[in-house]
PyMOL Python script that loads the backbone (N, CA, C, O; Angstrom):
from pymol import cmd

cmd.read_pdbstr("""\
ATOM      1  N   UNK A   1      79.471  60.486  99.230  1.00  0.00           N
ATOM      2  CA  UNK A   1      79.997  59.860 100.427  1.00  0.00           C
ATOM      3  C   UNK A   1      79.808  60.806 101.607  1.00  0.00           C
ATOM      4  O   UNK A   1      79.632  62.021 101.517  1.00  0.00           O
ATOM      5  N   UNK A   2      79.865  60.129 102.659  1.00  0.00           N
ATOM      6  CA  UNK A   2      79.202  60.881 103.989  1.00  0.00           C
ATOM      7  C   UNK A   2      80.297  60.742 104.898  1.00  0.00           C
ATOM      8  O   UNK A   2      80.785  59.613 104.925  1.00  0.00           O
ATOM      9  N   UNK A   3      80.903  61.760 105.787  1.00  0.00           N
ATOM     10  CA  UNK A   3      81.730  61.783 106.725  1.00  0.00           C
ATOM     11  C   UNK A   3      81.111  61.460 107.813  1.00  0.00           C
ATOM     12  O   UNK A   3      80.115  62.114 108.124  1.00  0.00           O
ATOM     13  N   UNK A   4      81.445  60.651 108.430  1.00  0.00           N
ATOM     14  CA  UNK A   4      81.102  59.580 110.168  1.00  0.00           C
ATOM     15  C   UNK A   4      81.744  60.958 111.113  1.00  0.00           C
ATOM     16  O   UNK A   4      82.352  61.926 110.658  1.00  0.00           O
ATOM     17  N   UNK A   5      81.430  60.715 112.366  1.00  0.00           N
ATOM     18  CA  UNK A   5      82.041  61.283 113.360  1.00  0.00           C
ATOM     19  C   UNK A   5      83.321  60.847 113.720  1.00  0.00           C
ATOM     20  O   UNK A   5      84.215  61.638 114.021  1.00  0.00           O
ATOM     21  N   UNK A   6      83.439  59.810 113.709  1.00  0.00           N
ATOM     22  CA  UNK A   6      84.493  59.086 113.483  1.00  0.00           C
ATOM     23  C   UNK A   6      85.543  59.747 112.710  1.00  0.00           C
ATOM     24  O   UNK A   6      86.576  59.931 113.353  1.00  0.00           O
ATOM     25  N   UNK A   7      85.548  60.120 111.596  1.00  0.00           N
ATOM     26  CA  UNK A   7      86.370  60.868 110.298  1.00  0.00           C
ATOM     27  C   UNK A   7      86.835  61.948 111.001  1.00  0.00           C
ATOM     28  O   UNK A   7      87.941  62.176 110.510  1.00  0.00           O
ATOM     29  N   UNK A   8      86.610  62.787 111.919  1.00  0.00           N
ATOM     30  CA  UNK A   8      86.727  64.062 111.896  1.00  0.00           C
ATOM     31  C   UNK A   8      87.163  64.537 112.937  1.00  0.00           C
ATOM     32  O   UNK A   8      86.534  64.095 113.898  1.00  0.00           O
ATOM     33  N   UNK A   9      88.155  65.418 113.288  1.00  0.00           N
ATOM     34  CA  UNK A   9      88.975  66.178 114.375  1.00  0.00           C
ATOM     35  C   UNK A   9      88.832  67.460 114.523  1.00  0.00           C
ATOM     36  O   UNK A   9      89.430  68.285 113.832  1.00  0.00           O
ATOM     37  N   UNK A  10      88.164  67.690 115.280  1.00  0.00           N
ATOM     38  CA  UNK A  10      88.556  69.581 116.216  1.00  0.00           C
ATOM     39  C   UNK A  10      89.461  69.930 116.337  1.00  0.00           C
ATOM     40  O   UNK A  10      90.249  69.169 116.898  1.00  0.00           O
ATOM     41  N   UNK A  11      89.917  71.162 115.945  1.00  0.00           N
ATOM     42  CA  UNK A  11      91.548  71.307 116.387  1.00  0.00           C
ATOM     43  C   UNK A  11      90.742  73.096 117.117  1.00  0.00           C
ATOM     44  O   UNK A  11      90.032  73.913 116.530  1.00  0.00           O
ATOM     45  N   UNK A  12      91.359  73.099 118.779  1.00  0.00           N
ATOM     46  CA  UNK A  12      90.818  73.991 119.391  1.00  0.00           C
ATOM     47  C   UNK A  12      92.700  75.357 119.886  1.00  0.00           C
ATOM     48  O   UNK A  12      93.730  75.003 120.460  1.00  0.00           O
ATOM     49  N   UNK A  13      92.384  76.584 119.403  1.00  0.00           N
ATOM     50  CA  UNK A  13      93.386  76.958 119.864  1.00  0.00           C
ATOM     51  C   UNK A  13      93.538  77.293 121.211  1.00  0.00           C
ATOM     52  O   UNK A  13      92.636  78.073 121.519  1.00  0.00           O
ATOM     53  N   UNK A  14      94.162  77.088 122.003  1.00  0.00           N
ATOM     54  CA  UNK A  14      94.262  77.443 123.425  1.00  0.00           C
ATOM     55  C   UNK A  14      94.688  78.900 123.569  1.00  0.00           C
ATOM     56  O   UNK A  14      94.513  79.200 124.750  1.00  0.00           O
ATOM     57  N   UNK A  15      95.158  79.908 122.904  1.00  0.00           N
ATOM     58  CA  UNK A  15      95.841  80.752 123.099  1.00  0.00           C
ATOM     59  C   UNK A  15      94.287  81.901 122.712  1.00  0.00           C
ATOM     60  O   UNK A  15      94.154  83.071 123.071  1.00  0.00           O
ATOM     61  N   UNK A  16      93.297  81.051 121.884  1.00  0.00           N
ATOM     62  CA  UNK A  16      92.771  82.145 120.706  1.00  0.00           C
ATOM     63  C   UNK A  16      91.404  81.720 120.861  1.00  0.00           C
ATOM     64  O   UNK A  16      91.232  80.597 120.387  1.00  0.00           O
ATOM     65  N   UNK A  17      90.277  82.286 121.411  1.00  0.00           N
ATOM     66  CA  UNK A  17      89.559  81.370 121.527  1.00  0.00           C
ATOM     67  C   UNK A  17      88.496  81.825 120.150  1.00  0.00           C
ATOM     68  O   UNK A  17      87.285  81.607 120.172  1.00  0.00           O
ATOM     69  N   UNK A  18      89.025  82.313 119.291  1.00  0.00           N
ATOM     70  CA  UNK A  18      88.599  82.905 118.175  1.00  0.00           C
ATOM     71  C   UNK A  18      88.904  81.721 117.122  1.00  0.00           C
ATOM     72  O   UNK A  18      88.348  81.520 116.043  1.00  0.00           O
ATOM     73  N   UNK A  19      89.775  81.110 117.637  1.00  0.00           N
ATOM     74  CA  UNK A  19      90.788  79.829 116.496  1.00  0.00           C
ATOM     75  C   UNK A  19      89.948  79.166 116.734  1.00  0.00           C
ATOM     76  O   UNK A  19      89.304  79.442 117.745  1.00  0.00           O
ATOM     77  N   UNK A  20      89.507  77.841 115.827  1.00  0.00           N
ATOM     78  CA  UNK A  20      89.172  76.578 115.624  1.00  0.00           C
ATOM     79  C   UNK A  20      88.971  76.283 114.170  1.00  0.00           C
ATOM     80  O   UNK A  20      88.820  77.076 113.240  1.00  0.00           O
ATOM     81  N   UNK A  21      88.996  75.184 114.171  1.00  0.00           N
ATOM     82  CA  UNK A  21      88.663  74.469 112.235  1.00  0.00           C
ATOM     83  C   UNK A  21      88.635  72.691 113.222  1.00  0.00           C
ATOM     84  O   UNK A  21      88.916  72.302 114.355  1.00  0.00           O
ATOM     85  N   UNK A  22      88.088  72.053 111.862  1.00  0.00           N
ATOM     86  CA  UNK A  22      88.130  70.430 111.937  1.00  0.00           C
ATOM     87  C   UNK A  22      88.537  69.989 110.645  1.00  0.00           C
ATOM     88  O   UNK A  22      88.352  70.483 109.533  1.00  0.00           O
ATOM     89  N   UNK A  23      89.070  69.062 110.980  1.00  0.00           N
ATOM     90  CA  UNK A  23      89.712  68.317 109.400  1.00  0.00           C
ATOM     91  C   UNK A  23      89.592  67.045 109.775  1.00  0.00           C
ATOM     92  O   UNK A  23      89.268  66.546 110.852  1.00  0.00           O
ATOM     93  N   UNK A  24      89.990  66.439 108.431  1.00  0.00           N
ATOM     94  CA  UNK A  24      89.345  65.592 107.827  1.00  0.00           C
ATOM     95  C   UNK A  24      90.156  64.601 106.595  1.00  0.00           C
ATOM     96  O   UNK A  24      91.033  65.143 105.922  1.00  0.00           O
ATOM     97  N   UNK A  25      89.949  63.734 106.452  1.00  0.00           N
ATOM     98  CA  UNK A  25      90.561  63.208 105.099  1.00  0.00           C
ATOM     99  C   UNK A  25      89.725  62.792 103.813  1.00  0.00           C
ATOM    100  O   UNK A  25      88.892  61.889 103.887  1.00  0.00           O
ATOM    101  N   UNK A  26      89.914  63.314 102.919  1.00  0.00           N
ATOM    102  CA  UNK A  26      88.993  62.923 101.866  1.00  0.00           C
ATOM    103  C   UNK A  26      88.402  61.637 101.592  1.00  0.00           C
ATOM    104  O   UNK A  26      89.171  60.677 101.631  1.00  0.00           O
ATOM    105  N   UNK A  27      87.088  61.407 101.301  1.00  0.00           N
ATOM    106  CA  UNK A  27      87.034  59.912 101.516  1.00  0.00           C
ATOM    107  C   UNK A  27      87.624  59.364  99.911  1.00  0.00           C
ATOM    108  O   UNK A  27      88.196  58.364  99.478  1.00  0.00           O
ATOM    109  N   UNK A  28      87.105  60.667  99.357  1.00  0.00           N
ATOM    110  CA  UNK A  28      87.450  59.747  97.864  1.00  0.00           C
ATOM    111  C   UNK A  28      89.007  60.125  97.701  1.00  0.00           C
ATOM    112  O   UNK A  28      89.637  59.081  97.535  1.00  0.00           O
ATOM    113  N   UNK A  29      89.569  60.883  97.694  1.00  0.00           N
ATOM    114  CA  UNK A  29      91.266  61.111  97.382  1.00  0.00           C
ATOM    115  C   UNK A  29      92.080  60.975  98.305  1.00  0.00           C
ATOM    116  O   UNK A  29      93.271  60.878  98.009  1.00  0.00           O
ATOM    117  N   UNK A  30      91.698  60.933  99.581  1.00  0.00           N
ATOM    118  CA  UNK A  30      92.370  60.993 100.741  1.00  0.00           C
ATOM    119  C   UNK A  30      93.419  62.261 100.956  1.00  0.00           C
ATOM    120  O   UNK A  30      94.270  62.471 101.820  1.00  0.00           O
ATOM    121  N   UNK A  31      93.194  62.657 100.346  1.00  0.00           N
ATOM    122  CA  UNK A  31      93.798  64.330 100.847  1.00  0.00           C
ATOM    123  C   UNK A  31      93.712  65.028 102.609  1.00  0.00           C
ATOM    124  O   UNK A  31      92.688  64.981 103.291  1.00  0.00           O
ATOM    125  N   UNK A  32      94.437  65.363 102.860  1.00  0.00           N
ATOM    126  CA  UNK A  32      93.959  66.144 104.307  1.00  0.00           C
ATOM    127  C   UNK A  32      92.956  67.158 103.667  1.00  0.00           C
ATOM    128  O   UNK A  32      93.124  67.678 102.564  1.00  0.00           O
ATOM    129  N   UNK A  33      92.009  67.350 104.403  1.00  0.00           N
ATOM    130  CA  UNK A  33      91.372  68.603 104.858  1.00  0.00           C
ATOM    131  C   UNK A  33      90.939  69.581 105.771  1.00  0.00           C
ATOM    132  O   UNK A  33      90.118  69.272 106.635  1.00  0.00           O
ATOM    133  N   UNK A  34      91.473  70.941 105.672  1.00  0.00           N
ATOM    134  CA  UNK A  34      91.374  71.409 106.816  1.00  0.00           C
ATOM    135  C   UNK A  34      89.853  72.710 106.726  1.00  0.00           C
ATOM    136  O   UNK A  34      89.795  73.383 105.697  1.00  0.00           O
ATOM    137  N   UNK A  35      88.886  72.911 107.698  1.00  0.00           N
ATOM    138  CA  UNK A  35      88.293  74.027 107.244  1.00  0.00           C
ATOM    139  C   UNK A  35      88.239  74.831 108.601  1.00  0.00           C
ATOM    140  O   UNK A  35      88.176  74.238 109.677  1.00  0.00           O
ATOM    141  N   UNK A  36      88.269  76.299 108.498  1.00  0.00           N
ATOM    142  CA  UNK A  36      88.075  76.883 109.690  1.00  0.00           C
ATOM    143  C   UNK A  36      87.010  76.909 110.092  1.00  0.00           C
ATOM    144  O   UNK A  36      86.173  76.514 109.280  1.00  0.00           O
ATOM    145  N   UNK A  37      86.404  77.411 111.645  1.00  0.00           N
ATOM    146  CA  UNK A  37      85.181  76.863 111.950  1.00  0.00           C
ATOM    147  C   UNK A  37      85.269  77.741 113.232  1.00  0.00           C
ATOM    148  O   UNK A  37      86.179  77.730 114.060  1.00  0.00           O
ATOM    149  N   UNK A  38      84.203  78.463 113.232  1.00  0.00           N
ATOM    150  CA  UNK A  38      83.872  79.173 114.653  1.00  0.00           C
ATOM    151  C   UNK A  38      84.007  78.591 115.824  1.00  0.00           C
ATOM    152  O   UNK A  38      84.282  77.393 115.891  1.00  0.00           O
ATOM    153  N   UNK A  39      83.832  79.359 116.921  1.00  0.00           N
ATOM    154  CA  UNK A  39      83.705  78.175 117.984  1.00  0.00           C
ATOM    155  C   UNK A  39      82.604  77.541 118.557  1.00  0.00           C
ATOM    156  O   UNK A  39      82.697  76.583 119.324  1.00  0.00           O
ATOM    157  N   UNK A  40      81.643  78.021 118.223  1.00  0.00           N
ATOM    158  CA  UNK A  40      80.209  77.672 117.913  1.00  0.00           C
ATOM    159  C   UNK A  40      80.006  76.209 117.571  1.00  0.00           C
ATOM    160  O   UNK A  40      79.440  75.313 118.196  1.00  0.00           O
ATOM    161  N   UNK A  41      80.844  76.226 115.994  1.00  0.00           N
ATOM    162  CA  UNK A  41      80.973  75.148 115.384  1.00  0.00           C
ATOM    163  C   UNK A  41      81.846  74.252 115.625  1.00  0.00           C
ATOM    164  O   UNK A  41      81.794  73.302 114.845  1.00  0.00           O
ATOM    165  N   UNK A  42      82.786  74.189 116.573  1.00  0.00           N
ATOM    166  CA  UNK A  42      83.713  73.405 117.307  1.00  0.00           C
ATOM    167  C   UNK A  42      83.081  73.008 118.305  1.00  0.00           C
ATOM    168  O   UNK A  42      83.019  71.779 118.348  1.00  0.00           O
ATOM    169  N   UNK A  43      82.645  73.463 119.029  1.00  0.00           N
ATOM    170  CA  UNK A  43      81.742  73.187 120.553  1.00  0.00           C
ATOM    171  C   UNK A  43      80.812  72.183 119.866  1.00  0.00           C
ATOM    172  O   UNK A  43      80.932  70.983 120.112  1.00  0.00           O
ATOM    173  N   UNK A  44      79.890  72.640 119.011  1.00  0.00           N
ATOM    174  CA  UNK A  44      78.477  71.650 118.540  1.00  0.00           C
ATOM    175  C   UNK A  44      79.298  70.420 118.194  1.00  0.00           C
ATOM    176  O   UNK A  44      79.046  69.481 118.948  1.00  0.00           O
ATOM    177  N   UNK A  45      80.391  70.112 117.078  1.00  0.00           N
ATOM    178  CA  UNK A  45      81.255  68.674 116.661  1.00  0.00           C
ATOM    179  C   UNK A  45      81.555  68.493 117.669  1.00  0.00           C
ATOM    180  O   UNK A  45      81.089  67.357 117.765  1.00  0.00           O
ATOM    181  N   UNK A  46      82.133  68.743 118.908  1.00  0.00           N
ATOM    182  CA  UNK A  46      82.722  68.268 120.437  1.00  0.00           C
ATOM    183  C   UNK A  46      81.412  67.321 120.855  1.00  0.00           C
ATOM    184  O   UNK A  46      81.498  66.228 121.413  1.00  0.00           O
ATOM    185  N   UNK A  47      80.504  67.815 120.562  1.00  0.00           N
ATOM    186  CA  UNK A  47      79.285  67.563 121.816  1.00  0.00           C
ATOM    187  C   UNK A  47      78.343  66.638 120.876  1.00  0.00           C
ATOM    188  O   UNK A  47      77.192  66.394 121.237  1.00  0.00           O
ATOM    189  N   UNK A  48      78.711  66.276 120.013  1.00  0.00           N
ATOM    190  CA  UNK A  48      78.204  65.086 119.220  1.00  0.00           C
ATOM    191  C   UNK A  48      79.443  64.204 118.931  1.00  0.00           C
ATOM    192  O   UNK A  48      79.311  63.496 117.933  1.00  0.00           O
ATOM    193  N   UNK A  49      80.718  64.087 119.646  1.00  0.00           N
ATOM    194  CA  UNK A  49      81.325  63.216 120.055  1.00  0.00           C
ATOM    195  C   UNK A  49      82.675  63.451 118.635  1.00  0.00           C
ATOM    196  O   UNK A  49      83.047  62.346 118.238  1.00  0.00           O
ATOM    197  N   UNK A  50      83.012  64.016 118.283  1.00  0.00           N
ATOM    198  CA  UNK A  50      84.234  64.416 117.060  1.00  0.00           C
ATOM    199  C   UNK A  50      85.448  64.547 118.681  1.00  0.00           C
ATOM    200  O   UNK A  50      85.393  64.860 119.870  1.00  0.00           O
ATOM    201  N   UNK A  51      86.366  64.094 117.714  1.00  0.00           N
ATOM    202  CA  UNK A  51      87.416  64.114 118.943  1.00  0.00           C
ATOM    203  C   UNK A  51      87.927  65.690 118.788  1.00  0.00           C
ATOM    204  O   UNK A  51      87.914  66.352 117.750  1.00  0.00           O
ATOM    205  N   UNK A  52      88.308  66.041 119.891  1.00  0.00           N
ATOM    206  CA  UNK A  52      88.914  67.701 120.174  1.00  0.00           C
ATOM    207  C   UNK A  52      90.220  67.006 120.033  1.00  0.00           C
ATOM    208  O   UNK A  52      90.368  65.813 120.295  1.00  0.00           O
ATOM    209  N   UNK A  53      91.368  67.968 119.516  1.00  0.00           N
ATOM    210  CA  UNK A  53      92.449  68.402 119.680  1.00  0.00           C
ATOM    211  C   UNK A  53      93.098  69.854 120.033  1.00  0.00           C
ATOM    212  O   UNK A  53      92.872  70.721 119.189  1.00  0.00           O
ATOM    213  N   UNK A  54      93.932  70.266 121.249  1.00  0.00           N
ATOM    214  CA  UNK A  54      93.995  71.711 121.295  1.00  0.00           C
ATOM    215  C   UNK A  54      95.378  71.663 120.688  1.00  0.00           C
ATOM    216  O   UNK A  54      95.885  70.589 120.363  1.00  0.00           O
ATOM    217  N   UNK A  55      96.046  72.932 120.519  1.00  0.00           N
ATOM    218  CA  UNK A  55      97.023  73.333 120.100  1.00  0.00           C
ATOM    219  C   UNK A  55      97.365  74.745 120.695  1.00  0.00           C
ATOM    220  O   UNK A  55      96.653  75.598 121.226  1.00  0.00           O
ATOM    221  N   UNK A  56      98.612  74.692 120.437  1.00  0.00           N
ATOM    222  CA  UNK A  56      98.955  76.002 121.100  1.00  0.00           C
ATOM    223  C   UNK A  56      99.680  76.842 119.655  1.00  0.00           C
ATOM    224  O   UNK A  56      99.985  76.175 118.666  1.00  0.00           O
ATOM    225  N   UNK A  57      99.970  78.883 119.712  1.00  0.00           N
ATOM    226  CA  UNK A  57     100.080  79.605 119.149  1.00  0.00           C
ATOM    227  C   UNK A  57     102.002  79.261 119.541  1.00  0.00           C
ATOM    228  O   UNK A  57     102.395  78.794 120.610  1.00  0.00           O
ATOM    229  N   UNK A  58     102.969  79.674 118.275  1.00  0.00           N
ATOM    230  CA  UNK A  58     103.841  79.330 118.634  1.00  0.00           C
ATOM    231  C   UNK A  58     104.486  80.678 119.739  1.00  0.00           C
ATOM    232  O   UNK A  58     103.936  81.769 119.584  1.00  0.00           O
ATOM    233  N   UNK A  59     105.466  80.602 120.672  1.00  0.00           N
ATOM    234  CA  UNK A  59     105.834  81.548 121.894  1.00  0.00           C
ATOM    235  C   UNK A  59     106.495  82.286 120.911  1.00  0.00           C
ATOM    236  O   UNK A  59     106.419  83.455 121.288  1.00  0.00           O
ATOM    237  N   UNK A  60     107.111  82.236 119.841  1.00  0.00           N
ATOM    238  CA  UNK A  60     108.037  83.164 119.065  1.00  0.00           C
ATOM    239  C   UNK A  60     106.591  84.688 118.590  1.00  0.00           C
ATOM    240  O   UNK A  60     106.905  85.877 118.648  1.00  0.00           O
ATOM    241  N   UNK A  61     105.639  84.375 118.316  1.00  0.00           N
ATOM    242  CA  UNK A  61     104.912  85.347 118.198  1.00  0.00           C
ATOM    243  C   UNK A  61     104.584  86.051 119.348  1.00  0.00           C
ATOM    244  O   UNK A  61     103.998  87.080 119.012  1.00  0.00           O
ATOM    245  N   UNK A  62     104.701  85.960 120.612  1.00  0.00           N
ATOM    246  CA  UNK A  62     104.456  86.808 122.014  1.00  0.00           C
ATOM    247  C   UNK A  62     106.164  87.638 122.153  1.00  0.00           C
ATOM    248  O   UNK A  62     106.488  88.268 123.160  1.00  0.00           O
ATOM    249  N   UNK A  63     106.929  87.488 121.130  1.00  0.00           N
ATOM    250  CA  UNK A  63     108.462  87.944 121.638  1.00  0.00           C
ATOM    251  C   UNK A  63     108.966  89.090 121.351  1.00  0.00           C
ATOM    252  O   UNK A  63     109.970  88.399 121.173  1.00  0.00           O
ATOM    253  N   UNK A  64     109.174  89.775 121.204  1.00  0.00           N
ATOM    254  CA  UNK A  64     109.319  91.270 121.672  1.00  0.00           C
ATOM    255  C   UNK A  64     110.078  91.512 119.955  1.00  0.00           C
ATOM    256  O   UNK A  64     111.047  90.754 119.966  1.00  0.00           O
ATOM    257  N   UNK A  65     110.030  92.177 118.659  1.00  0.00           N
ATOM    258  CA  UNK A  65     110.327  92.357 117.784  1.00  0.00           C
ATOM    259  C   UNK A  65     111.363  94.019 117.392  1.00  0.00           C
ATOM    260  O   UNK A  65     110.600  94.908 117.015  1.00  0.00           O
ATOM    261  N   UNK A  66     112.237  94.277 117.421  1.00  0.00           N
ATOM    262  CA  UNK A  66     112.975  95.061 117.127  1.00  0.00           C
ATOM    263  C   UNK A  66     113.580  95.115 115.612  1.00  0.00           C
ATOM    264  O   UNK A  66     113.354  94.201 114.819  1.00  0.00           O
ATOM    265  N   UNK A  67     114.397  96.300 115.255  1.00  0.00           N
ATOM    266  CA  UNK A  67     114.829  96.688 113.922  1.00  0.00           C
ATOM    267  C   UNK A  67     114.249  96.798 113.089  1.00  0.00           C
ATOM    268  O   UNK A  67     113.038  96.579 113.124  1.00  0.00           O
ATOM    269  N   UNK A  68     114.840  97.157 112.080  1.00  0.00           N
ATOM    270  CA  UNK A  68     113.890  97.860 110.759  1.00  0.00           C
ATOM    271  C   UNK A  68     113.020  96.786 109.843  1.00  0.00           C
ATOM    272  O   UNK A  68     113.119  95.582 109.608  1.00  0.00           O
ATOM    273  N   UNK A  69     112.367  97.552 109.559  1.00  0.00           N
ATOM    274  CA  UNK A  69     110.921  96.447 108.793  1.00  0.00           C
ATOM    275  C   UNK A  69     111.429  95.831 107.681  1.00  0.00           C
ATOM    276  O   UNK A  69     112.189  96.511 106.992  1.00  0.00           O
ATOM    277  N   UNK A  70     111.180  94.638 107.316  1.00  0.00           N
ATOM    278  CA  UNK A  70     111.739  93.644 106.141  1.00  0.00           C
ATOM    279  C   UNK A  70     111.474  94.432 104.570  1.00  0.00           C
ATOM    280  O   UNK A  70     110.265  94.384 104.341  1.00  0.00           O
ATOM    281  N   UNK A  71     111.927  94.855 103.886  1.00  0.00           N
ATOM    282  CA  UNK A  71     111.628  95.441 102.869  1.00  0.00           C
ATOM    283  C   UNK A  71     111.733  94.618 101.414  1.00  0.00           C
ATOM    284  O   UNK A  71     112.458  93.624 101.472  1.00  0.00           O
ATOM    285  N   UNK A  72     111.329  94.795 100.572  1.00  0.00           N
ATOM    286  CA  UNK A  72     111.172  94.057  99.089  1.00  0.00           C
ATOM    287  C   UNK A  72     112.409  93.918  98.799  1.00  0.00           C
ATOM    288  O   UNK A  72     112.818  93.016  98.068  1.00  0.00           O
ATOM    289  N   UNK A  73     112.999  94.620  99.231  1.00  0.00           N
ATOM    290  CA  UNK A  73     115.058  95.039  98.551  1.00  0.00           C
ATOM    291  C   UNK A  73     115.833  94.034  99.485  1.00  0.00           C
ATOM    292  O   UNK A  73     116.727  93.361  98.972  1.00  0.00           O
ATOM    293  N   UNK A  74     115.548  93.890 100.826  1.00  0.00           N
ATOM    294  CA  UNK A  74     115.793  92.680 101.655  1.00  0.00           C
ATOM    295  C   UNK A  74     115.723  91.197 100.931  1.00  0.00           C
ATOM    296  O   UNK A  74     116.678  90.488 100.616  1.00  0.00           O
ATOM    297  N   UNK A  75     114.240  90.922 100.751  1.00  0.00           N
ATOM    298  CA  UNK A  75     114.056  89.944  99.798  1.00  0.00           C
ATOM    299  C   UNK A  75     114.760  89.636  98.856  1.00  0.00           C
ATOM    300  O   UNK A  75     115.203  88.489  98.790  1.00  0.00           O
ATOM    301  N   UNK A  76     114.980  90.359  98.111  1.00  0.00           N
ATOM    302  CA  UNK A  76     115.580  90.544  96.679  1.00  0.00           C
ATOM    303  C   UNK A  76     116.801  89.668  96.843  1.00  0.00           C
ATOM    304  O   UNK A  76     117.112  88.713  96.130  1.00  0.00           O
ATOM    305  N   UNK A  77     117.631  90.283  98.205  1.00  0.00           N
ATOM    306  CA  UNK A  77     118.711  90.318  98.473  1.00  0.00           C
ATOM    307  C   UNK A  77     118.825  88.907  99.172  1.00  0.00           C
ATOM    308  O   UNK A  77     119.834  88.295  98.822  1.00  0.00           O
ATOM    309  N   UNK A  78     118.388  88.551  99.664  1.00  0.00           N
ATOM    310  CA  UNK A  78     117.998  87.317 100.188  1.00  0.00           C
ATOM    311  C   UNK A  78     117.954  86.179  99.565  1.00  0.00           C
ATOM    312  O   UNK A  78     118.266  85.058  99.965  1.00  0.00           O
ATOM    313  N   UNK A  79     117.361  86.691  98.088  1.00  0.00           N
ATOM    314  CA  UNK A  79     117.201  85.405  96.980  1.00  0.00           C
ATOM    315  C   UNK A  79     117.981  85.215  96.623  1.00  0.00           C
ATOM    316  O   UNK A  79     118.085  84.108  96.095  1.00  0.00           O
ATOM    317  N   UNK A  80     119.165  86.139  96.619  1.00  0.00           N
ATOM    318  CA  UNK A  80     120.042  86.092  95.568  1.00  0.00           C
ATOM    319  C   UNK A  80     121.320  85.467  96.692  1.00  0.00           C
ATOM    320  O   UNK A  80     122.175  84.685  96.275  1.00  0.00           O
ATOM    321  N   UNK A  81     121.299  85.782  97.655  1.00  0.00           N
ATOM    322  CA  UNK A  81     121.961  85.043  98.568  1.00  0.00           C
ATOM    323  C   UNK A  81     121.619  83.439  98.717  1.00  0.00           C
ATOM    324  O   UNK A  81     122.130  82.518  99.354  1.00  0.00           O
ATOM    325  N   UNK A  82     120.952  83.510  98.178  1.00  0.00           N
ATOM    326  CA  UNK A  82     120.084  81.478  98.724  1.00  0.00           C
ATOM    327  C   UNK A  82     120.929  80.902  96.785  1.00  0.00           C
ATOM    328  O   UNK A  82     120.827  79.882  96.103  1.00  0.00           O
ATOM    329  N   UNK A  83     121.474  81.866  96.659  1.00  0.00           N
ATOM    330  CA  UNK A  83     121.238  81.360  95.408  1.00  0.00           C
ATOM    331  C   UNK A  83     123.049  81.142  94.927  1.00  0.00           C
ATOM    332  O   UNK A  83     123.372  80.877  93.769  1.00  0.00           O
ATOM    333  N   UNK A  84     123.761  81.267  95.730  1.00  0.00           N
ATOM    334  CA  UNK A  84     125.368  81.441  96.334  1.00  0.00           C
ATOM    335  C   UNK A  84     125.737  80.444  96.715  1.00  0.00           C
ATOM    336  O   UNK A  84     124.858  80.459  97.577  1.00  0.00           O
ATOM    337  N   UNK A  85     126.414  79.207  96.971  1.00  0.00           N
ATOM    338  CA  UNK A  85     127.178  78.198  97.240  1.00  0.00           C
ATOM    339  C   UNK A  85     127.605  77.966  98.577  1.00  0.00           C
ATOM    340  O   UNK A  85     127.765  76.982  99.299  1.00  0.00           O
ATOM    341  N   UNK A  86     127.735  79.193  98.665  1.00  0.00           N
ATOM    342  CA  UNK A  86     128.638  79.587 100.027  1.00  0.00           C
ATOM    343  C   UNK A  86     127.383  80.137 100.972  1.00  0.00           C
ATOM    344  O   UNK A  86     127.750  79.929 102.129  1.00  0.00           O
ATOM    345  N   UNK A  87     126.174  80.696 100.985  1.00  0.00           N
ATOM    346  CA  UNK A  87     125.525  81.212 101.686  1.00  0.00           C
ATOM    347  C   UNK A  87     125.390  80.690 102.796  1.00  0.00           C
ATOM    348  O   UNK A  87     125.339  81.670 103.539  1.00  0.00           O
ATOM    349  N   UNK A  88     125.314  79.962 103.303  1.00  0.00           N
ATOM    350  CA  UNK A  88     125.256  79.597 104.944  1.00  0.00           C
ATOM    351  C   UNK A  88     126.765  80.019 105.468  1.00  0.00           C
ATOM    352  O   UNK A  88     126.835  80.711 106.484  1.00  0.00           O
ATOM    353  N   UNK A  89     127.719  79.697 104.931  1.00  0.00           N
ATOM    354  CA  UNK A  89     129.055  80.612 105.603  1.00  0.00           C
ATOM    355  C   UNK A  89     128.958  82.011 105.716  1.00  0.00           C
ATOM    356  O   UNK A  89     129.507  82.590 106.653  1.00  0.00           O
ATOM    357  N   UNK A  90     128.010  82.902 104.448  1.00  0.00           N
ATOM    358  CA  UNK A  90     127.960  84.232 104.727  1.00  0.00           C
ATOM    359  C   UNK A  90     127.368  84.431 105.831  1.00  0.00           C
ATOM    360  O   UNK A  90     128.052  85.013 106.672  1.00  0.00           O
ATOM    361  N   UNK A  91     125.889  84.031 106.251  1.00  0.00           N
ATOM    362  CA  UNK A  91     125.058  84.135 107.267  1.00  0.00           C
ATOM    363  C   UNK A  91     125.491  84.204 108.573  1.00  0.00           C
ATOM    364  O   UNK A  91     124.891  84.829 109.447  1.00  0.00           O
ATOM    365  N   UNK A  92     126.634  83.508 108.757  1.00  0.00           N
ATOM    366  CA  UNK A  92     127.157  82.885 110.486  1.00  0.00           C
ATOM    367  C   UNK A  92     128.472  83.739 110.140  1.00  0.00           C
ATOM    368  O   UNK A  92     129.242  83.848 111.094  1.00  0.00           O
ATOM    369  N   UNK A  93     128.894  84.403 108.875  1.00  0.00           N
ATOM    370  CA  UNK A  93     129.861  85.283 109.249  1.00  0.00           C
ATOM    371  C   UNK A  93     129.859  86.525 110.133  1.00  0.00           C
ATOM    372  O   UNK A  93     128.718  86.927 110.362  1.00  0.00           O
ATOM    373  N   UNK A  94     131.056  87.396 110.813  1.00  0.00           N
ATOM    374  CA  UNK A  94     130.820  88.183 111.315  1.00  0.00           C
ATOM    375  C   UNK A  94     130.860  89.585 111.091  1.00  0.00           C
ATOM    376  O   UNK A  94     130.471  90.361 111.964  1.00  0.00           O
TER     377      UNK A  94
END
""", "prot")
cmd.dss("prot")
cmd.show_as("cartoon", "prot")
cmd.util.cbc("prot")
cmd.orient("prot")
């Protein structure tokens, strides 16, 4: 089976001009598919008519990051908290 132009979406990052992929839905399973794709290869699907979509990087990654680095023992600790009844009361405690 052959994918139409029709089938297929650009997704362009606005933030990255390093980002792009196009996806797709399987014809035989209908699965999403996503593949990354230069911008080379985004520009050429644009210009044979594939619809563009941009997107943006979320603002929480431009935000200024403080305190100590997440460690395996954090985790640990974390799981075992998710794993408590009560854990959302611990969290918002003071």
């Amino acid at each position: 089976m052959k994918l139409r132009v029709a089938d297929l979406t650009v997704r362009i990052c606005a933030d990255d001009d390093e980002r792009g992929a196009y996806r797709f839905r399987c014809p035989r399973c209908e699965h999403a598919v996503l593949h990354e794709a230069t911008s080379a290869i985004c520009a050429l699907l644009v210009s044979v008519g594939v619809d563009e979509e941009v997107w943006r990087l979320p603002a929480e990654l431009s935000e200024p990051r403080g305190g100590p680095a997440f460690t395996h023992d954090d985790l640990l600790d974390f799981h075992l908290l998710l794993q408590r009844d009560d854990w959302q009361d611990l969290l918002v405690a003071p």
